[in-house]
TORPA-4810 file (N, C-alpha, C, O; in nm, 3 decimals):
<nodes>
NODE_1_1.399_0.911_10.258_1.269_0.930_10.320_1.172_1.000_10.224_1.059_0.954_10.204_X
NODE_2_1.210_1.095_10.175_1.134_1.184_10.059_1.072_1.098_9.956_0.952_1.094_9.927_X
NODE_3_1.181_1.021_9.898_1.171_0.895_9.788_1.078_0.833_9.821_0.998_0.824_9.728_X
NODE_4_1.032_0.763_9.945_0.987_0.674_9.978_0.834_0.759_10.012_0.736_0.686_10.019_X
NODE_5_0.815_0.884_10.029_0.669_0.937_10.049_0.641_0.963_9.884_0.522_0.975_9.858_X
NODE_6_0.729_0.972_9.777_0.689_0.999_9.640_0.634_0.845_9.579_0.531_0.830_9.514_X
NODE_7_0.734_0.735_9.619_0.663_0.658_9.562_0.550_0.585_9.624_0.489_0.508_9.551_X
NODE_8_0.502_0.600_9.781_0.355_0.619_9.827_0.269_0.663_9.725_0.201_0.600_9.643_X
NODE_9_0.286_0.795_9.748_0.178_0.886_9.654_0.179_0.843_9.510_0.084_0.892_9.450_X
NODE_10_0.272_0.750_9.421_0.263_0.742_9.313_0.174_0.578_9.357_0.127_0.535_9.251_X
NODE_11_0.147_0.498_9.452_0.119_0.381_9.455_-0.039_0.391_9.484_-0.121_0.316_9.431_X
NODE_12_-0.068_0.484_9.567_-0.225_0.554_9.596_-0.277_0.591_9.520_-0.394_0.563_9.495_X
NODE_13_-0.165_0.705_9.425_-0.261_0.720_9.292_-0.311_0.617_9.203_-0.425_0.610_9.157_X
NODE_14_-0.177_0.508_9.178_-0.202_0.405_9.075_-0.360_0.326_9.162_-0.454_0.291_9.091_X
NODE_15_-0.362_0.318_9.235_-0.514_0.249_9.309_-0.615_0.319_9.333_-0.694_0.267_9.413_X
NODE_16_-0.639_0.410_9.297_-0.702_0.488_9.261_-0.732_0.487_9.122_-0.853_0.496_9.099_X
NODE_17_-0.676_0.480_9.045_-0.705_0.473_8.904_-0.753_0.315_8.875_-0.790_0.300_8.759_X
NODE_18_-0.759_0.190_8.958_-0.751_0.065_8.954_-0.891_0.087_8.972_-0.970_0.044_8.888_X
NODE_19_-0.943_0.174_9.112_-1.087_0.178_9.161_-1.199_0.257_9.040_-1.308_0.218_8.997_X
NODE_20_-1.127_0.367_9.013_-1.190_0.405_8.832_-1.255_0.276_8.782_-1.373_0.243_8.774_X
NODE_21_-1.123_0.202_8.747_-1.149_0.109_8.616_-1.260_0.051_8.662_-1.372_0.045_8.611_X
NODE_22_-1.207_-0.005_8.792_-1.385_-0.093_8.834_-1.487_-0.059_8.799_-1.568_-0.110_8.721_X
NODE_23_-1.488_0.075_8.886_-1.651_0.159_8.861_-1.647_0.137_8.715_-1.722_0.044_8.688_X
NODE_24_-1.598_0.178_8.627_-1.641_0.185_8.473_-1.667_0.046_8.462_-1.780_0.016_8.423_X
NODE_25_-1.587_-0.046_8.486_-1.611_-0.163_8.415_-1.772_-0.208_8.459_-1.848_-0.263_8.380_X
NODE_26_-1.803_-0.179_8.580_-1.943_-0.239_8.619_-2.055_-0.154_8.601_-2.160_-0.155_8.666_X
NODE_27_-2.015_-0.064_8.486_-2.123_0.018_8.449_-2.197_-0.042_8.338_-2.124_-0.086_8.250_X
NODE_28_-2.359_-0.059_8.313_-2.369_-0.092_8.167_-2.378_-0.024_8.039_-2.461_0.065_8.017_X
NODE_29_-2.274_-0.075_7.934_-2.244_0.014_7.841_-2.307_-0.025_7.717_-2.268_0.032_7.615_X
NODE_30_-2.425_-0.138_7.706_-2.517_-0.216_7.628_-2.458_-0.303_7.578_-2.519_-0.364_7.491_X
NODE_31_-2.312_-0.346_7.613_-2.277_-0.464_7.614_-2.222_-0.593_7.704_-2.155_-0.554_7.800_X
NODE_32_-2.237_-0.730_7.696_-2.229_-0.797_7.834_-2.131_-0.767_7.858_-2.057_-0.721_7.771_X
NODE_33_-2.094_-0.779_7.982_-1.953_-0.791_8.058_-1.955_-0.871_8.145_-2.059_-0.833_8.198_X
NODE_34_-1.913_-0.982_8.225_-1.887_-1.057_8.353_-1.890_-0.958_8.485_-1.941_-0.982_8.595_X
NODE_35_-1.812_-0.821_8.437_-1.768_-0.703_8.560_-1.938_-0.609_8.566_-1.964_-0.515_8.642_X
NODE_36_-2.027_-0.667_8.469_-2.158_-0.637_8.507_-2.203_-0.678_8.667_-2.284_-0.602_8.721_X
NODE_37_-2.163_-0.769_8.727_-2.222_-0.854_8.791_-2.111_-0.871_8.893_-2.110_-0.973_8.961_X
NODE_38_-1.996_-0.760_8.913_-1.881_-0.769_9.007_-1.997_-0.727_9.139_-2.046_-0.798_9.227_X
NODE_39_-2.009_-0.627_9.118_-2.108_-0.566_9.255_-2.220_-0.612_9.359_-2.248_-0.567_9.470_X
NODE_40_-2.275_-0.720_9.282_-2.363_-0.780_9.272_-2.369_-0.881_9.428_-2.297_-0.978_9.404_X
NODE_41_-2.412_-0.892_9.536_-2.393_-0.977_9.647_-2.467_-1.062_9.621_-2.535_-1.019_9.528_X
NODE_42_-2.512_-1.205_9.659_-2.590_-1.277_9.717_-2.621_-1.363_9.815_-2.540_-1.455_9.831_X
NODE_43_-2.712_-1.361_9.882_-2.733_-1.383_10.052_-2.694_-1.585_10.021_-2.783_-1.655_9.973_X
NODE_44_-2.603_-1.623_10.047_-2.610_-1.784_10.031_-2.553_-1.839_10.133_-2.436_-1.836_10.172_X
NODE_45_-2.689_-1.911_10.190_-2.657_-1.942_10.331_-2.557_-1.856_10.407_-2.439_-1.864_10.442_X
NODE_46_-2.686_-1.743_10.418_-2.660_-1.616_10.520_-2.531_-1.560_10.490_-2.492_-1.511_10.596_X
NODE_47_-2.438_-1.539_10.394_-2.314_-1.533_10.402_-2.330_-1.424_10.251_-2.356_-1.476_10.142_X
NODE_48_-2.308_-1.267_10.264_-2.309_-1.194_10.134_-2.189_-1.259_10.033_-2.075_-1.222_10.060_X
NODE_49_-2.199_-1.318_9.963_-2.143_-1.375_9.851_-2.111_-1.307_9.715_-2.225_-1.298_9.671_X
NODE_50_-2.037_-1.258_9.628_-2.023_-1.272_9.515_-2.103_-1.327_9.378_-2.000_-1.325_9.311_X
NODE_51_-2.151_-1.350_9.333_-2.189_-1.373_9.204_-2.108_-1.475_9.138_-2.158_-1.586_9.121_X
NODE_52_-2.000_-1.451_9.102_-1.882_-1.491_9.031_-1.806_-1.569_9.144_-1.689_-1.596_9.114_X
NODE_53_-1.852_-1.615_9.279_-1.824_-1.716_9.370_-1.888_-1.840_9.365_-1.847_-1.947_9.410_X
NODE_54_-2.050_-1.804_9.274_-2.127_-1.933_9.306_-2.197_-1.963_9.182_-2.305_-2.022_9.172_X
NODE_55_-2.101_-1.902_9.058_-2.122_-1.950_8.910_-2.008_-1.938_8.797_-1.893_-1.893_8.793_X
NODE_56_-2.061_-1.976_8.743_-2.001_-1.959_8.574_-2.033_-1.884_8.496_-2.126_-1.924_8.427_X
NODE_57_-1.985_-1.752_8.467_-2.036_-1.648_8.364_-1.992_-1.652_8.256_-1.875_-1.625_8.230_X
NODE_58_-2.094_-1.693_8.159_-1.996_-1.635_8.037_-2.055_-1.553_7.941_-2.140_-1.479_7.990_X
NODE_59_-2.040_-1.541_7.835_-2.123_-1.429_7.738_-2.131_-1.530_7.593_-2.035_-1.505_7.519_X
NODE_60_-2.211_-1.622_7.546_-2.235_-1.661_7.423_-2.248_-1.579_7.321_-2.216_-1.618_7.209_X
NODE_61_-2.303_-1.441_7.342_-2.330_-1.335_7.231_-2.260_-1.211_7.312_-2.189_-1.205_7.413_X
NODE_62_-2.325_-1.095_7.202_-2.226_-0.943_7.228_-2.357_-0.905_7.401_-2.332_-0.864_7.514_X
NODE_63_-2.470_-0.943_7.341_-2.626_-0.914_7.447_-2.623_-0.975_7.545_-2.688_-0.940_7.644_X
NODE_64_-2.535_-1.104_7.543_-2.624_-1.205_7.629_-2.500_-1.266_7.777_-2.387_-1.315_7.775_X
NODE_65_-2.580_-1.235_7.868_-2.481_-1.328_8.004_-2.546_-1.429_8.052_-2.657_-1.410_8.101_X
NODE_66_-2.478_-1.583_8.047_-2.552_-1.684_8.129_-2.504_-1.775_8.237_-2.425_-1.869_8.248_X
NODE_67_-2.579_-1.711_8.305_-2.530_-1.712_8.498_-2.545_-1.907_8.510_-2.651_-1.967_8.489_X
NODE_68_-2.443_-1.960_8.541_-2.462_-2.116_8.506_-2.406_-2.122_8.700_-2.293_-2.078_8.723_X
NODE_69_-2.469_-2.163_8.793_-2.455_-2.179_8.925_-2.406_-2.301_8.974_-2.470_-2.394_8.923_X
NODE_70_-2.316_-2.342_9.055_-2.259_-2.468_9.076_-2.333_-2.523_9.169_-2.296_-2.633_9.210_X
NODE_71_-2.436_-2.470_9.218_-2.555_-2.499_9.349_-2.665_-2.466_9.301_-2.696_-2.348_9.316_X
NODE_72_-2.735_-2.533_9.246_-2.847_-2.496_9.232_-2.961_-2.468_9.284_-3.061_-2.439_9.218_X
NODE_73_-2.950_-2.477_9.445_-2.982_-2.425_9.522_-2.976_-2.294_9.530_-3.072_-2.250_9.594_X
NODE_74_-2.896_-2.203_9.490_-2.856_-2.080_9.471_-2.910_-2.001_9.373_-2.897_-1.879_9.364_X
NODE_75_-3.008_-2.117_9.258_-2.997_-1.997_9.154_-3.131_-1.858_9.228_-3.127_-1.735_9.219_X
NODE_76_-3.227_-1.944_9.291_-3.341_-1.831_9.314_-3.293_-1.707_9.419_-3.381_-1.625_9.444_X
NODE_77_-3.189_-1.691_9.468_-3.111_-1.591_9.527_-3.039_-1.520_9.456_-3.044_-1.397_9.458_X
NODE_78_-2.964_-1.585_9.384_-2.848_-1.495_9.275_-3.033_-1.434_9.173_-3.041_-1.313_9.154_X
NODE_79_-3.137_-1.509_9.129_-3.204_-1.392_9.060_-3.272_-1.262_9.104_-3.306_-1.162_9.041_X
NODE_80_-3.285_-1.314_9.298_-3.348_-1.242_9.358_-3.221_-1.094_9.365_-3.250_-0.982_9.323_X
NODE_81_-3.142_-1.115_9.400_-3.014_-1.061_9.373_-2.990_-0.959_9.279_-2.961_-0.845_9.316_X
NODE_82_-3.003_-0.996_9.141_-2.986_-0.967_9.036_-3.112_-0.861_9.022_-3.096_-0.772_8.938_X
NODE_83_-3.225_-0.862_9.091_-3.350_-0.831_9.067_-3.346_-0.709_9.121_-3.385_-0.612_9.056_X
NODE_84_-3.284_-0.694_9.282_-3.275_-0.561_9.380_-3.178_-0.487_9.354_-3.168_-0.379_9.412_X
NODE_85_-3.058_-0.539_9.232_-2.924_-0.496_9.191_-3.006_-0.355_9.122_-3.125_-0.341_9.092_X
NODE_86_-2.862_-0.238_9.108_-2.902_-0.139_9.024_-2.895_-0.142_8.869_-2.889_-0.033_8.813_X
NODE_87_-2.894_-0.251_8.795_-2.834_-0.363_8.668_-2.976_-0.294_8.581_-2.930_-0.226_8.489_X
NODE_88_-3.053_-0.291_8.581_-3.208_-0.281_8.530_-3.231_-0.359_8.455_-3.316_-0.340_8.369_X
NODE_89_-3.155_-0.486_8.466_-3.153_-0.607_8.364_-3.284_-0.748_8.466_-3.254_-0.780_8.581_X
NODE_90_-3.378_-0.793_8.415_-3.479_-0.886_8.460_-3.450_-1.031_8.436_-3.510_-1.087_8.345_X
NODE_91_-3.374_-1.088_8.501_-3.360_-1.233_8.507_-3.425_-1.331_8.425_-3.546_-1.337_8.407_X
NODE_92_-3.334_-1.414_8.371_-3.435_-1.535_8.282_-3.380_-1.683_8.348_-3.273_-1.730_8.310_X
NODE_93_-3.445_-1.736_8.429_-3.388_-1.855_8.455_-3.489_-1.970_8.394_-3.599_-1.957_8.341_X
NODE_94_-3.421_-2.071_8.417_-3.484_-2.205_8.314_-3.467_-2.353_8.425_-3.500_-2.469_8.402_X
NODE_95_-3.423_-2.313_8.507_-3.374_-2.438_8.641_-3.227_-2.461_8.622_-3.166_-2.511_8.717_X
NODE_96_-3.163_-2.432_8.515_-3.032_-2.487_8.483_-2.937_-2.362_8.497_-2.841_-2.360_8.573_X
NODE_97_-2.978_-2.248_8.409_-2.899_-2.114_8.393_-2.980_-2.018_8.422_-3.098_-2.027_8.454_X
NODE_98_-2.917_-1.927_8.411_-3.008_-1.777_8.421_-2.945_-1.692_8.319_-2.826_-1.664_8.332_X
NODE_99_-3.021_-1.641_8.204_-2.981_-1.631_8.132_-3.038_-1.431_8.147_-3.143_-1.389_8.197_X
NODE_100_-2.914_-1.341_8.079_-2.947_-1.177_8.140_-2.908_-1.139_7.987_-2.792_-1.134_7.949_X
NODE_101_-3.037_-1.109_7.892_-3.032_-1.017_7.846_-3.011_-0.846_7.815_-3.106_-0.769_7.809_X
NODE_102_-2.863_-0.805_7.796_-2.846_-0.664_7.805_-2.918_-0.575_7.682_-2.872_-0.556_7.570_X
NODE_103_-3.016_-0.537_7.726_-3.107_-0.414_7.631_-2.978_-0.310_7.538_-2.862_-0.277_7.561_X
NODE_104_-3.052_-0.292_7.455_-3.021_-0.140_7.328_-3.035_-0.035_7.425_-3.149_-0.017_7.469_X
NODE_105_-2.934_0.045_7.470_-2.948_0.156_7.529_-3.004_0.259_7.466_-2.965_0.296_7.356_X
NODE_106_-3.128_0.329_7.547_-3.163_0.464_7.499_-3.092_0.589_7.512_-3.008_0.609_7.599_X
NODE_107_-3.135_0.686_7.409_-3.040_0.782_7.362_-3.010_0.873_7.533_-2.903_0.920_7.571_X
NODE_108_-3.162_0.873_7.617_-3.193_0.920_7.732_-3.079_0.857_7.836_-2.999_0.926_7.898_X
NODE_109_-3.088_0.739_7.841_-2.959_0.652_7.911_-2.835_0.672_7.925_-2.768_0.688_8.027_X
NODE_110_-2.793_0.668_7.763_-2.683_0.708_7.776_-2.619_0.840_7.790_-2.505_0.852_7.835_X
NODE_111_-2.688_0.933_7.755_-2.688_1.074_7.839_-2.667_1.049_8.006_-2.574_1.100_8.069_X
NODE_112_-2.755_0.974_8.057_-2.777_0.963_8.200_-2.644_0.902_8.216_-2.556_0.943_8.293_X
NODE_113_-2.635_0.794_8.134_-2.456_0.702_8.209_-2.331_0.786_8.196_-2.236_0.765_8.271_X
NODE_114_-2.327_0.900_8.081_-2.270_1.000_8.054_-2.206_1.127_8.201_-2.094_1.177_8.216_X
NODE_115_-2.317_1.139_8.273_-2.284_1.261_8.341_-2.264_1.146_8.462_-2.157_1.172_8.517_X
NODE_116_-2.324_1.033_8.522_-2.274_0.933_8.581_-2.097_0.921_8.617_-2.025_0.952_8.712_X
NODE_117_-2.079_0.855_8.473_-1.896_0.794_8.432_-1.818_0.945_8.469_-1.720_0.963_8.541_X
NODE_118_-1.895_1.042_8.397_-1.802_1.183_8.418_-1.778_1.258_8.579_-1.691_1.340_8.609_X
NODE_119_-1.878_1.204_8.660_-1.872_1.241_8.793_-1.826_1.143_8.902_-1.819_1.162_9.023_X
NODE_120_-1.788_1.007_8.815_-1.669_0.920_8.913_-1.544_0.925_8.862_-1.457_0.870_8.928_X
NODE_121_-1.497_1.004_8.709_-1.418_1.036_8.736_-1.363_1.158_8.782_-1.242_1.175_8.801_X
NODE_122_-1.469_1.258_8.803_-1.398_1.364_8.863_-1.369_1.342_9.008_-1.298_1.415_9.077_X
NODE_123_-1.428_1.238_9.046_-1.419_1.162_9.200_-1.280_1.116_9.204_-1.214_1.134_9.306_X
NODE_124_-1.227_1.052_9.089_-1.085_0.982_9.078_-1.009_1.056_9.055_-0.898_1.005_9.061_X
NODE_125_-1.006_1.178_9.025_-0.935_1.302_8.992_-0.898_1.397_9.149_-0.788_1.434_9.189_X
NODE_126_-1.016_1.414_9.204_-1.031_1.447_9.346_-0.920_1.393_9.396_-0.821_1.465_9.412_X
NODE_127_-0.915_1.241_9.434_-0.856_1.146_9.520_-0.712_1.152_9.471_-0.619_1.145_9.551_X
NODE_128_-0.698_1.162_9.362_-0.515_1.179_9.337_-0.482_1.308_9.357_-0.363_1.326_9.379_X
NODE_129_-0.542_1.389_9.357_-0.537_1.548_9.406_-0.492_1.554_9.550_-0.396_1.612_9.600_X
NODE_130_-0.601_1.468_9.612_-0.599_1.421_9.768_-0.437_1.402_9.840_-0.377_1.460_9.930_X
NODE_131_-0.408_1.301_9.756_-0.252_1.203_9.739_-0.188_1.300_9.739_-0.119_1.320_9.839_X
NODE_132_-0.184_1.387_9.641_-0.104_1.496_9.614_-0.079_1.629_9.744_0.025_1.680_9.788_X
NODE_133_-0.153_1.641_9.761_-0.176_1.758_9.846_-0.127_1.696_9.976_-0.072_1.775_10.053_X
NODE_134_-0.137_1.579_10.013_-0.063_1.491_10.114_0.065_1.489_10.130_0.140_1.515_10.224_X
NODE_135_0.082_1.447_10.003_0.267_1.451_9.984_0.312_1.590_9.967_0.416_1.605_10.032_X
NODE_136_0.281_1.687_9.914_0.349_1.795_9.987_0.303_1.863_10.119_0.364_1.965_10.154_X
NODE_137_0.253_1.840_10.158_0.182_1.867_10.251_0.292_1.794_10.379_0.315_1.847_10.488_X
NODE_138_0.350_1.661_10.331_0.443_1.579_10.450_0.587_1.659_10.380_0.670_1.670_10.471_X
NODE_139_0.640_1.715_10.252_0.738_1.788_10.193_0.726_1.886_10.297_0.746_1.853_10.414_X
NODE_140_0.694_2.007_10.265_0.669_2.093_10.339_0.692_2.099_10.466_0.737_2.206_10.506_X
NODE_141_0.667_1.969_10.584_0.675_1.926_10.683_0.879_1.924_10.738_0.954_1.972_10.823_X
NODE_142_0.879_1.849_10.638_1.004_1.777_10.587_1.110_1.910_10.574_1.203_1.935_10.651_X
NODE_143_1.067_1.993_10.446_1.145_2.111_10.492_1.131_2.213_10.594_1.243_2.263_10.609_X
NODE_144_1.030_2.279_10.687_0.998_2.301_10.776_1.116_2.266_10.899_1.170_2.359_10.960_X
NODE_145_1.149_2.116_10.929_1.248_2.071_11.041_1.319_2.051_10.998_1.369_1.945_11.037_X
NODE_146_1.401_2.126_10.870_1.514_2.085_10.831_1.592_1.962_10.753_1.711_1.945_10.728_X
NODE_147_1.510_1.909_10.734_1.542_1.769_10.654_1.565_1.784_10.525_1.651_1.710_10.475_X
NODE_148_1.505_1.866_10.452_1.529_1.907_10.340_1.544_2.062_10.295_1.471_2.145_10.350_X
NODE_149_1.644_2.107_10.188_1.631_2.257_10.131_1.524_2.289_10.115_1.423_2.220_10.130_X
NODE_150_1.535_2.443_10.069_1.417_2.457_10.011_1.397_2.440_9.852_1.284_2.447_9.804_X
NODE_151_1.509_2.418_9.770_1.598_2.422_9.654_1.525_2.243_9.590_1.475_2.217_9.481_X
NODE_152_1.554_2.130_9.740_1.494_2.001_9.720_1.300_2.005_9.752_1.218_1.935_9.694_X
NODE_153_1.272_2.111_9.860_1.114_2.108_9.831_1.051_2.119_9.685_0.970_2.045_9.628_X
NODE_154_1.114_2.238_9.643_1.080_2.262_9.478_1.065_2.134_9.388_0.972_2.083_9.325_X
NODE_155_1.245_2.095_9.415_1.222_2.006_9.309_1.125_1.845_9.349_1.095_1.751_9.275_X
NODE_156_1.109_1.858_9.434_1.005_1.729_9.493_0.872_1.783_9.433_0.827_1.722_9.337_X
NODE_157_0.814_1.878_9.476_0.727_1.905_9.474_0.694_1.926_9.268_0.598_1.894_9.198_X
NODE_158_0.745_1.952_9.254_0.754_1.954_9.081_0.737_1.820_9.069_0.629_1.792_9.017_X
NODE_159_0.820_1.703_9.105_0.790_1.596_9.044_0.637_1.527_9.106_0.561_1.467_9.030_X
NODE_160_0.614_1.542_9.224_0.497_1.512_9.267_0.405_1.589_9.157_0.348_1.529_9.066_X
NODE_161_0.398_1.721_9.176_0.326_1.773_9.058_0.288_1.682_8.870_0.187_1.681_8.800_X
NODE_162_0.415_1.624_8.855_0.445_1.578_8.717_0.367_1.446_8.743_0.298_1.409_8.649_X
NODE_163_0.367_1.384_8.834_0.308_1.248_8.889_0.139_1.251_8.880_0.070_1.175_8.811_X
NODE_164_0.091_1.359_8.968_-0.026_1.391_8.975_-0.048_1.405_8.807_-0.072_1.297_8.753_X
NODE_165_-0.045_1.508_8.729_-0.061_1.512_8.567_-0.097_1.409_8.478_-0.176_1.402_8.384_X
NODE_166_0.017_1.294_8.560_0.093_1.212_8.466_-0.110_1.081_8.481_-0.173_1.028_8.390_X
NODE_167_-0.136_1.083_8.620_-0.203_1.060_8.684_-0.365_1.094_8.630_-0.441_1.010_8.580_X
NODE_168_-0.386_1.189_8.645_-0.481_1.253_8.581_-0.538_1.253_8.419_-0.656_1.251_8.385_X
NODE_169_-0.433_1.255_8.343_-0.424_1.221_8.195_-0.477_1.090_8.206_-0.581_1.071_8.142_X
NODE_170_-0.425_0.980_8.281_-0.446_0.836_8.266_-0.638_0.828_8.340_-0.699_0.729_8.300_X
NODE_171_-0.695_0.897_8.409_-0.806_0.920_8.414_-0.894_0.983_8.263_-0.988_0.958_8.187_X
NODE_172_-0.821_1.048_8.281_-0.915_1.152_8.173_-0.896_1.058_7.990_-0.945_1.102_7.886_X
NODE_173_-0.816_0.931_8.002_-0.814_0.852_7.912_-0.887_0.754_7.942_-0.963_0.730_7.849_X
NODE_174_-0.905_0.669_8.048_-1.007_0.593_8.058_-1.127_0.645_8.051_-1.200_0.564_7.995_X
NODE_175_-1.200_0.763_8.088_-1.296_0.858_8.053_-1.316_0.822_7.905_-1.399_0.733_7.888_X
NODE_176_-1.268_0.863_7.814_-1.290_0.918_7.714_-1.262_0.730_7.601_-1.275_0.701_7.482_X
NODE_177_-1.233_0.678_7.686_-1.236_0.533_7.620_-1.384_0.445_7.704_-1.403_0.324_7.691_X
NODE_178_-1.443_0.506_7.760_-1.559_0.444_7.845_-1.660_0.536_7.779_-1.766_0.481_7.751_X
NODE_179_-1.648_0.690_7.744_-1.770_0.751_7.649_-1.770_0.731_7.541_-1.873_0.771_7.487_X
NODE_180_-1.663_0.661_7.439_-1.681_0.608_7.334_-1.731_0.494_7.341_-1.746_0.433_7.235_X
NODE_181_-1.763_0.443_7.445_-1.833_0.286_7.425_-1.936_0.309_7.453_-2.009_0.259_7.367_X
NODE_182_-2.011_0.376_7.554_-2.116_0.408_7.590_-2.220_0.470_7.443_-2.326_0.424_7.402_X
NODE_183_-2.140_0.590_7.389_-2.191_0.681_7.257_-2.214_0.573_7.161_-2.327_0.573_7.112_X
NODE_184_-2.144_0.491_7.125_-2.124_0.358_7.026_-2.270_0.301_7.036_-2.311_0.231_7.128_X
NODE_185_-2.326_0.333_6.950_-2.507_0.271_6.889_-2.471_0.136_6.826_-2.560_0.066_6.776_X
</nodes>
């Protein structure tokens, strides 16, 4: 039973660190990404849609994304879309593609995306903390009615501890691999 609340908490954390990656990935770091445009809804035929449901993204250059739509009916929504998005990127369509130039980030910006990235991951840091404090929190429980020593709380609780760490490091590395891309002129 114990086993089975440790490797919970080790499966919450790992998704938690999955939800990190997202946020970072759909941040702009002045270079294209496809995961630019994960967030991104569009109203198509009344139905909030995806982006990456009702095109073809790809990146021809390091700058450049071109939104290629299988409906072309769709493209003046996916720009309208793109337009109300928090992206600060201005649509180029041509009837065929829509083509999204990603700007040279300013020095001001990336300061700004800086304390941004650093305050979702202290958000992702929070949330495995969360996990943590859960699982001993059901330990504790556990030894409380007798189910376990207090000799096995320790050592549970140590490894939960080692988990959380183990956890946290793997944050505080995607951090520091997302401000080197960002800093990168």
């Amino acid at each position: 039973m114990v086993k089975k609340v440790i490797k919970e908490a080790e499966s919450n954390m790992k998704k938690t660190i999955e939800v990190v990656k997202k946020e970072f990935a759909s941040m702009r770091a002045g270079r294209a990404t496809p995961a630019l445009l994960d967030k991104i809804m569009v109203n198509y035929y009344g139905t909030p849609t995806p982006v990456n449901q009702l095109a073809n993204i790809t990146i021809p250059e390091a700058r450049l994304l071109v939104i290629q739509p299988w409906d072309k009916g769709a493209m003046s929504e996916i720009e309208r879309a793109i337009m109300k998005s928090d992206l600060g990127i201005t649509p180029a369509g041509d009837g065929t593609v829509i083509r999204l130039a990603v700007p040279q980030l300013t020095q001001e910006r990336r300061i700004e995306l800086m304390k941004v990235i650093k305050k979702k991951a202290e958000e992702g840091r929070v949330a495995i903390r969360n996990v943590r404090r859960e699982a001993n929190d059901y330990l504790k429980t556990a030894e409380k009615n007798g189910e376990i020593s207090e000799d096995e709380l320790k050592r549970h609780q140590d490894e939960v501890q080692k988990l959380t760490d183990r956890m946290v490091k793997n944050v505080d590395d995607i951090l520091s691999t997302k401000e080197e891309e960002i800093m990168k002129v």
